[in-house]
N, C-alpha and C positions, 0 to 999 in steps of 0.2 A: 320528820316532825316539823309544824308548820311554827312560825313566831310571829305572834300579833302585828300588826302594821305601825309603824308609826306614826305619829300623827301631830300638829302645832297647830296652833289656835292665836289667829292674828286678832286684837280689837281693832279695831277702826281702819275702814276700805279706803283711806284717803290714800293720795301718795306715797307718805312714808308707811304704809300699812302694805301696800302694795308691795313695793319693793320690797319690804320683809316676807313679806308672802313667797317672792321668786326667791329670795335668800335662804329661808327654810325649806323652801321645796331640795334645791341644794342637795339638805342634808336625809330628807324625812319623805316618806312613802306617800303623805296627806295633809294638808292644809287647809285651815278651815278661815275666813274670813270673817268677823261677822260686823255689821253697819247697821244702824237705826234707819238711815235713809235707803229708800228705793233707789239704790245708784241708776243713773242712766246710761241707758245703750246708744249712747254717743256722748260728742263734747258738748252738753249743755250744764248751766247751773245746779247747784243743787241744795237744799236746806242747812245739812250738815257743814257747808262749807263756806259759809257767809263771805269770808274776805277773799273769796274769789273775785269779785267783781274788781278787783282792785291789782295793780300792777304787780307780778311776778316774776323776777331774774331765777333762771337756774345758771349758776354759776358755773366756768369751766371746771372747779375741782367736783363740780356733784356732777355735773352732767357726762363727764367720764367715768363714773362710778355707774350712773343709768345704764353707760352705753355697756360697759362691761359685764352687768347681769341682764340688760335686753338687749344684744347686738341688733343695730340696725334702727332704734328709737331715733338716732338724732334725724338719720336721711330721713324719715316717716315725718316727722314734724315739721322738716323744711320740705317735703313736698306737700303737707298740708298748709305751708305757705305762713311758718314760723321764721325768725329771721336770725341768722346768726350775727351778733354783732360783737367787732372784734374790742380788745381792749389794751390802751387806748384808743387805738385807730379809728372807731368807727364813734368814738362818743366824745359830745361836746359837753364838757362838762366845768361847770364852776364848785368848786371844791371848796371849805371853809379857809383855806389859807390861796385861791385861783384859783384862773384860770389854767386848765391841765393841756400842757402840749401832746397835740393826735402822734405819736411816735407809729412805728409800725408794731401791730398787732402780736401779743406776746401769750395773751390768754383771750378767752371770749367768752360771752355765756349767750343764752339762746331765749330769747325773747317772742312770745306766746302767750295767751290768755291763760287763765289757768285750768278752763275747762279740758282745754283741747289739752294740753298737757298732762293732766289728771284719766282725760281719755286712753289716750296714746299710751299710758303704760298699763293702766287698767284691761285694757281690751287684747295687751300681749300675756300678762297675765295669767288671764282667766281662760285665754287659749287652753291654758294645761286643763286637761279635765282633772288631775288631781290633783286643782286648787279648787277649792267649794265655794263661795259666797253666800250666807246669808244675811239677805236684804231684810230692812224693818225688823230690825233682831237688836237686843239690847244685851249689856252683860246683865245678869243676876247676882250672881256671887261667884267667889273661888271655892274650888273644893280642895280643902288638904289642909296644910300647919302650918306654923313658920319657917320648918326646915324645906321642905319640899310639895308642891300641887298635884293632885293626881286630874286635876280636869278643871272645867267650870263649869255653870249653869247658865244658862243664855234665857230670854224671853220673849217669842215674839211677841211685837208690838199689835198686831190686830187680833188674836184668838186670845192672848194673857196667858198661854201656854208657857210650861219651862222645861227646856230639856238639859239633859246633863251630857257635855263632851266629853270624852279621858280625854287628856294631852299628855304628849310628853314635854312639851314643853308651850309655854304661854309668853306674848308680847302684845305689851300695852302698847301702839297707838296712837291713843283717842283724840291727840290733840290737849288745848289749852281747858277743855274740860272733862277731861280726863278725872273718873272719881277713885282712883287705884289708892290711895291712901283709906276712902272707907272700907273699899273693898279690903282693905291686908288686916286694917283693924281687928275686925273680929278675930284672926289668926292670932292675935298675938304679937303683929309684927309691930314696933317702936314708931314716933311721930317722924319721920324725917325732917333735918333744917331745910329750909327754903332760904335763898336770896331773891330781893327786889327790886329793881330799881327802874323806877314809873316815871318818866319822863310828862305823863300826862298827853302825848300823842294822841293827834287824832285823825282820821282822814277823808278827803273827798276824792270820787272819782267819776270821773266821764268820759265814754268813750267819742271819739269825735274821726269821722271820713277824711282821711287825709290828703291834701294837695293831689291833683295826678302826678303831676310831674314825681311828688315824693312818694308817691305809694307803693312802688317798687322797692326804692332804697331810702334811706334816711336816717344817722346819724341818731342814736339817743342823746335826748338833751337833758342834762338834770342841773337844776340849781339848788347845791346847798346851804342852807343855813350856817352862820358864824358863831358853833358853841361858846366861844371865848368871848362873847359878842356881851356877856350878864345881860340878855333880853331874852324873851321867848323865841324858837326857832321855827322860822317860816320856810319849807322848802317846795320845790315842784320838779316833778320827773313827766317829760316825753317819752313814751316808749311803744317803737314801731313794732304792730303786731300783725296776725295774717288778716287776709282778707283788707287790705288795702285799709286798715285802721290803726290809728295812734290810739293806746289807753295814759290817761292825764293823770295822772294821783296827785293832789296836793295835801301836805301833809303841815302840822302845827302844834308846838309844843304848848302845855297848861298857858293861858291868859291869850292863845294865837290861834285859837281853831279856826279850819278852815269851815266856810260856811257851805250849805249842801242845796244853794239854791243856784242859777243861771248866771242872772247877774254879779252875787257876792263871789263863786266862784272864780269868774271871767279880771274880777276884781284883786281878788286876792292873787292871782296868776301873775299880774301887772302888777302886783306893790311887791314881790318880791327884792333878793337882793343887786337882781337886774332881771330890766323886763322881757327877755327873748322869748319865756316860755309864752308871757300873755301877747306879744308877737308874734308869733307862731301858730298862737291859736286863733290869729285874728283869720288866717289864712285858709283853717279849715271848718267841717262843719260838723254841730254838734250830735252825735244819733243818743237821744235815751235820756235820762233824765240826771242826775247827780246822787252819789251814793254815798254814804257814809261808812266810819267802820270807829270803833273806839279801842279795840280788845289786844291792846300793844304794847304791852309792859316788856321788859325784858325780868325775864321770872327762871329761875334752875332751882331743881328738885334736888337734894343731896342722896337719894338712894345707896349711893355707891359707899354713903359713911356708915350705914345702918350696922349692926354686930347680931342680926338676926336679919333672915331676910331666906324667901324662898331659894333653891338649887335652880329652880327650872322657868323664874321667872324672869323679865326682863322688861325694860321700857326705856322708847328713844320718840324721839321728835318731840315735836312740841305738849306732849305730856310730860319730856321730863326738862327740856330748857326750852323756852320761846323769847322769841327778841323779838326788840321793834324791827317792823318791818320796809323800814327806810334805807337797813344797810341791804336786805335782801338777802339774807343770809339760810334761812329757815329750811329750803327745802335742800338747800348743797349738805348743809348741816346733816339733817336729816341722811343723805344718801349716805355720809361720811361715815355714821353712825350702824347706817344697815351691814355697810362695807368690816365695819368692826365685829358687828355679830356673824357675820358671813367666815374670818377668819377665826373666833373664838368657836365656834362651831365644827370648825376642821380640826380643831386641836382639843376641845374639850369637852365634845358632844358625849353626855351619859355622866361626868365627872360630879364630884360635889362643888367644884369648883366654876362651874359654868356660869351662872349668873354674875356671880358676884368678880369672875373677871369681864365677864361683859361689860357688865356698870361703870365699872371703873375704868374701862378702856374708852366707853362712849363719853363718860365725864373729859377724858383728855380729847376726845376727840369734837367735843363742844365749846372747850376751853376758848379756843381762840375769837371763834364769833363772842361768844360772850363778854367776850374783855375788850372788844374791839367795840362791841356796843355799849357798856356799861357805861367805859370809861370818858365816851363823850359825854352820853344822856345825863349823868352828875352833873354838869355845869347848868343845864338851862334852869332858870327858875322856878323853883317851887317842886323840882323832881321830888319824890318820895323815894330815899332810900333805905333798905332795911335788907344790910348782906355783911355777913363777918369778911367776908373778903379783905385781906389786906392791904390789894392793889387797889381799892378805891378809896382809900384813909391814907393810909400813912406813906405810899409808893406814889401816890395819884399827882404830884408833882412833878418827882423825875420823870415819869413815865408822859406827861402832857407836853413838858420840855422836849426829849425827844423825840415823842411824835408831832410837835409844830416841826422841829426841824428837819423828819423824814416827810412830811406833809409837804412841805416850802421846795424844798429842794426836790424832790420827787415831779413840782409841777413842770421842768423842764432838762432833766438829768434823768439820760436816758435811761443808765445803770440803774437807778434809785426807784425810777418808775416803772421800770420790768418788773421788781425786786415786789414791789407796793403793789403792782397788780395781781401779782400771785397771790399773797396775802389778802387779799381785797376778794378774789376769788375763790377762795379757800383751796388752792392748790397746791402751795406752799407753805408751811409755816412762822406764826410770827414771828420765832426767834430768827428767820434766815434776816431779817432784817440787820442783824448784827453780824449779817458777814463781813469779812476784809472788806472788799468789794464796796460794798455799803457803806462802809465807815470808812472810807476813805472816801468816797464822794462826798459823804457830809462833810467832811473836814477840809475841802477843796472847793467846795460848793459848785453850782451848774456851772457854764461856759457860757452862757445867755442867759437875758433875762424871761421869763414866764409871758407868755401872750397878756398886751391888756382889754384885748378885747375878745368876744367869743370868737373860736378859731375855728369859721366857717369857711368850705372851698365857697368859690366864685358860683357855682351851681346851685349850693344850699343859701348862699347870700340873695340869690334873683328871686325866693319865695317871700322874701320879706320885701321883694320890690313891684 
């Protein structure tokens, strides 16, 4: 006697869509994709993706989770001429409390356009023939209750055709516009709390031919912003990408946008809080024009609180929490998230329990980027916050206290900065900060003082000469 196939229904082909794809394949006979855009068959731009254009860290905690469900992604990217860069080792970076002494490399994450990146797992993918992709396809509706889905309706975008999938199980996705609360509406399903908190962010980016001398290797350089600063935050990141190119992001809280013209650009690079980055840039050349992006709230969905809520449903990445995109967190997040559904799935695949432990486990498993972004973006002026969250009211003190202190101390204490890069990477979690270990380096503090100047070798020094 034969038994139907099984089958999952991914929204949204981006990244985290993908790798849910390989995640469910996993468990289930067939996978279906579906995307409004004509994805491309290669690493090029693409509509659906706007803040591509714009600089992307995958972090060592996601980027072991990629390699995990597509063995062999990371070597495919660095010989597509992506760059591993260690941390701290290989990054000059000014921090809001300094400059960060280059220790030897403890974590890294892997620096790459986000085309080629978005390629690279897409194209392993969709190798499986029993993942489907439908291009220019929209959702429609859900079909089923608030207890459990038996499928959706999709629409392609060029006939206005609608067809109906069964799924056994469905995952939103779509990104930050993502419409999964109208969708559940009709069900029956409750409004979910949201938290917000809008820094008013916003970004420029240009990509520019780097140095020869650097275009092999090179040191990411970022300068941050001084939230404790009560002024708007001005920051700028260097980051070496393939094809012998730096991509610039510069970035600026409400009253400090950065401008998206040549000049304002080149400008605002050089009024930051030291001027390396717009030194740097004197050195190379610009390819393409300046791009903007605005869409950088740090925003989480509460699904996981809901008391009604599908068995077979579920939602991670940036449709269910997105951050600004300054700390870089988005797509590690994201893999962290897949990684969770990949073991709720081992354990609870058919159950009534399915969803609603996923949710909940991806809610902790967002936790830390979230709080690691919220809890700065509240200081600069004029953020809009709107989150019951306790840790940005009434905790938001101790909690700043201690982190200047692992901040400070962290820029030249070896311990403290292994400890902080992990956490930084999402490799580790935030509470390891509170190890023995840790808290006794704060309470002994570094053994030297923090660099006062950027902590360039003699090689990266002769580009600025």
């Amino acid at each position: 006697m034969s038994t139907k196939p099984s089958h999952g229904a991914v929204i949204g082909g981006g990244l985290a869509g993908m790798l849910t794809a390989r995640a469910l394949r996993r468990h289930l006979d067939r996978v279906t994709v579906i995307d409004r855009d004509d994805l491309p068959d290669g690493p090029e731009p693409r509509k659906g993706v706007p803040q591509a254009r714009h600089a992307h860290l995958l972090w060592s905690g996601g980027a072991r989770i990629v390699e995990s469900l597509l063995p062999g992604t990371l070597d495919r990217l660095r010989a597509a001429g992506a760059h591993r860069i260690g941390v701290p080792s290989d990054m000059v970076n000014l921090s809001p409390y300094g400059w960060q002494r280059r220790f030897p490399g403890t974590q890294f994450l892997i620096a790459a356009d986000r085309p080629l990146l978005d390629w690279t797992v897409r194209d392993q993918v969709l190798a499986d023939d029993a993942v489907t992709l439908l291009g220019r396809t929209e959702m429609h509706a859900l079909r089923g209750t608030a207890r459990h889905l038996d499928g959706i309706g999709v629409r392609d975008l060029d006939s206005g055709e609608v067809t109906e999938l069964d799924a056994d199980i469905v995952v939103d996705t779509s990104g930050r516009g993502s419409r999964l609360r109208q969708w559940t509406a009709p069900l029956g399903v409750p409004e979910p709390e949201e938290d917000v908190v809008d820094s008013g962010i916003t970004y420029s980016t240009r990509i520019y031919r780097a140095p020869e001398r650097a275009a092999a290797r090179f040191p990411m350089v970022s300068v941050y912003a001084d939230y404790r600063a009560g002024e708007p935050g001005r920051s700028g990141l260097i980051l070496p990408i393939d094809d012998g190119r730096w991509i610039v992001t510069l970035s600026g809280t409400r009253g400090a946008e950065p401008p998206t013209d040549g000049p304002g650009f080149t400008a605002f690079a050089e009024g930051l809080r030291h001027p390396l980055v717009g030194e740097l840039l004197a050195t190379a050349e610009p390819e393409g024009p300046v791009r903007g992006s605005r869409s950088t709230a740090n925003r989480r969905i509460h699904y996981d609180r809901l008391d009604r809520w599908p068995d077979n449903l579920v939602v991670l990445g940036d449709a269910l929490a997105g951050f600004n995109p300054v700390y870089g967190h988005g797509m590690s997040a994201a893999a962290r998230s897949v990684a969770v559904l990949d073991r709720t799935l081992r354990r609870h695949r058919g159950g009534p329990d399915l969803a609603t432990t996923a949710l909940r486990r991806i809610a902790e498993a967002v936790d830390d980027p979230w709080i690691l972004a919220a809890s700065q973006d509240v200081f600069y002026p004029g953020c809009r916050v709107e989150a019951k969250d306790p840790r940005l009211s009434e905790e938001l003190n101790s909690r700043q206290e201690f982190s200047e202190r692992v901040g400070t101390v962290g820029l030249s204490d070896p311990v403290v900065s292994a400890v902080s890069a992990g956490v930084t990477t999402l490799a580790a979690p935030v509470a390891s900060l509170q190890s023995p270990a840790v808290l006794n380096a704060l309470r002994t503090g570094p053994a030297q003082p923090p660099p006062t100047e950027p902590p360039l070798t003699a090689e990266e020094r002769a580009l600025l000469r």
